[in-house]
Kinemage of the C-alpha trace (Angstrom):
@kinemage 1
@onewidth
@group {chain A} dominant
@subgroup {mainchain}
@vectorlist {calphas} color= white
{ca unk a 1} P -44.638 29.279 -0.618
{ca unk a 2} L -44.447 25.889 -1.236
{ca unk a 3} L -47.504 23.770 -1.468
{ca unk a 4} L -48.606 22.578 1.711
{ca unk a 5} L -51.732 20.620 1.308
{ca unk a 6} L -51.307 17.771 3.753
{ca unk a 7} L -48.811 18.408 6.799
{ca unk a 8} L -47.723 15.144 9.231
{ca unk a 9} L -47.872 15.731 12.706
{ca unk a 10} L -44.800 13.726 14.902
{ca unk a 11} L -47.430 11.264 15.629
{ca unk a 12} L -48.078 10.367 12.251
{ca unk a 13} L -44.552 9.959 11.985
{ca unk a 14} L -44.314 7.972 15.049
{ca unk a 15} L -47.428 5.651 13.727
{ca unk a 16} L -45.355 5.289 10.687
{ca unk a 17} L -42.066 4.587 11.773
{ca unk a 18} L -42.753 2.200 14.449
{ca unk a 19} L -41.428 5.007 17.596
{ca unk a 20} L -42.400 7.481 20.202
{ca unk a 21} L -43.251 11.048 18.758
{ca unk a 22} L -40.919 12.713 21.500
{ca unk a 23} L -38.231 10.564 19.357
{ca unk a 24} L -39.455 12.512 16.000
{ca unk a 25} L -39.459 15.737 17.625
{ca unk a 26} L -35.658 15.283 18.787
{ca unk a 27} L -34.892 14.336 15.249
{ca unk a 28} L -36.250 17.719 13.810
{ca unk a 29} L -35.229 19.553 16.873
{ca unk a 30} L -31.606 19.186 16.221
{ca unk a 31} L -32.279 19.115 12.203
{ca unk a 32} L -31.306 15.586 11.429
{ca unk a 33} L -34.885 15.796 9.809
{ca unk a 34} L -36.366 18.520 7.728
{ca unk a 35} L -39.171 19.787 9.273
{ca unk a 36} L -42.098 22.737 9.699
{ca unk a 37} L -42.218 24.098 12.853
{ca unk a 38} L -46.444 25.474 13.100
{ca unk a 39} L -47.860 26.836 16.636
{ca unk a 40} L -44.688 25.202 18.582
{ca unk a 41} L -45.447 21.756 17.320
{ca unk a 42} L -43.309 20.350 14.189
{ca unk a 43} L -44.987 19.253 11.072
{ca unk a 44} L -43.804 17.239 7.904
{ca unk a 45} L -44.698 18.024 4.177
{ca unk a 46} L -44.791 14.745 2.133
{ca unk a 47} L -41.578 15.756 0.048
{ca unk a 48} L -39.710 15.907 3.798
{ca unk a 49} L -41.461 11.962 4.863
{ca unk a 50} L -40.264 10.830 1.189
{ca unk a 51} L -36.568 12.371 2.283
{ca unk a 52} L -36.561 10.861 5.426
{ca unk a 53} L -37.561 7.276 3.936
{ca unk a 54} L -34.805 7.301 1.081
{ca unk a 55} L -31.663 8.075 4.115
{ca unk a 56} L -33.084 5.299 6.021
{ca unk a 57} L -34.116 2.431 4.094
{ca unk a 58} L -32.514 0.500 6.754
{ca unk a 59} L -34.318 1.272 10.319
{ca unk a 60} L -32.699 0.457 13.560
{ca unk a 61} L -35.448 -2.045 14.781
{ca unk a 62} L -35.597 -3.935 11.812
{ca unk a 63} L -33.191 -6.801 11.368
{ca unk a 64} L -30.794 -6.814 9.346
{ca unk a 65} L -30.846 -9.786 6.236
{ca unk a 66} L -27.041 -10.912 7.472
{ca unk a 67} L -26.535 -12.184 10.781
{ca unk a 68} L -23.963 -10.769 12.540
{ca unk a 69} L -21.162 -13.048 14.080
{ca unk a 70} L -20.967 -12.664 17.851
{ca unk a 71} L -18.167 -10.385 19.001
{ca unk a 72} L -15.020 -12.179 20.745
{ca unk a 73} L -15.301 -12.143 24.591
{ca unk a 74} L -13.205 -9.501 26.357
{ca unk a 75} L -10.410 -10.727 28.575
{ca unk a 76} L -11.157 -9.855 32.123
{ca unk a 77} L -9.074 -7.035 33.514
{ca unk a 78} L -6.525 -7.901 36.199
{ca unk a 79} L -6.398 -5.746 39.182
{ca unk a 80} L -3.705 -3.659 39.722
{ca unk a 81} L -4.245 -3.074 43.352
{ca unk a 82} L -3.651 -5.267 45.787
{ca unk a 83} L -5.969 -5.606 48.578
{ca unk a 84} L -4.932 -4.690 52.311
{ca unk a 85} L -4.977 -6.934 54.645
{ca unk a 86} L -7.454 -6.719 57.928
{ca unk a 87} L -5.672 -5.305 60.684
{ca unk a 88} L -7.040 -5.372 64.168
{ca unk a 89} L -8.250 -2.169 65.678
{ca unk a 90} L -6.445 -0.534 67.537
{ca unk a 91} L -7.833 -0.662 71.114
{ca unk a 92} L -7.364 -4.337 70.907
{ca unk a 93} L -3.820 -4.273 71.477
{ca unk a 94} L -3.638 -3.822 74.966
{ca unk a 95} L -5.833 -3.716 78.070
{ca unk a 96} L -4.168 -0.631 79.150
{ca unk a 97} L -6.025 1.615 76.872
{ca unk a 98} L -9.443 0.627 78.242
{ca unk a 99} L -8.819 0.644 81.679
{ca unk a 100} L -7.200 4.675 80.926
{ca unk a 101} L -10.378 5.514 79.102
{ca unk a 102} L -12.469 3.845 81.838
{ca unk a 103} L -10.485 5.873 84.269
{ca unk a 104} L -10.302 9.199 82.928
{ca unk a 105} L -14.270 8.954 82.571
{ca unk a 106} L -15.023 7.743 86.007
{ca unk a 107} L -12.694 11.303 87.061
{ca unk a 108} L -14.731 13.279 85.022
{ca unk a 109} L -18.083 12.273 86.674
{ca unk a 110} L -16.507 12.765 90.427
{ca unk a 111} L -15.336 16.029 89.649
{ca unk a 112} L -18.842 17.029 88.357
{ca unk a 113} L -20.500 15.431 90.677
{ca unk a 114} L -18.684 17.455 93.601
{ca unk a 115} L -18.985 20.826 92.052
């Protein structure tokens, strides 16, 4: 077995690389990173932190030495839809309909009230 003197926890990792240690355990979870995996928790031989410094020289928090030119705006979308227009409601087209309704319910409570 390989020599493992000194093993790096994920928050060692996270200490070192400026993020959270649930980050670093994602990273070796789905093997982007080489890692150790010791009583459930993932650990990091020095050879594996030296690997993981040389692919990324460049981290994502650090800026980069060339500034970037601002991306063109987007031209808005145009809707393809057009709107409806409000129409009234219904029972606002004629008085009859009320005075029906008014009717039919002022039936309904005679006949109960006679039974």
């Amino acid at each position: 077995m390989s020599d493992l003197g000194k093993l790096y926890t994920t928050r060692d990792l996270a200490e070192r690389y400026g993020c959270k240690a649930r980050a670093v355990a994602e990273k070796a979870w789905r093997k982007e990173w080489p890692s150790t995996k010791v009583l459930g928790e993932y650990r990091f031989t020095p050879a594996m932190v030296e690997w993981i410094d040389r692919q990324h020289e460049h981290w994502p928090n650090e800026q980069a030495a060339e500034p970037q030119q601002p991306k063109p705006k987007a031209e808005p979308v145009r809707q393809t839809r057009q709107r409806r227009t409000p129409q009234p409601p219904p029972a606002a087209a004629g008085a009859g309909n009320n005075v029906r309704r008014l009717v039919a319910k002022d039936r309904s409570q005679r006949l109960r009230g006679a039974s």
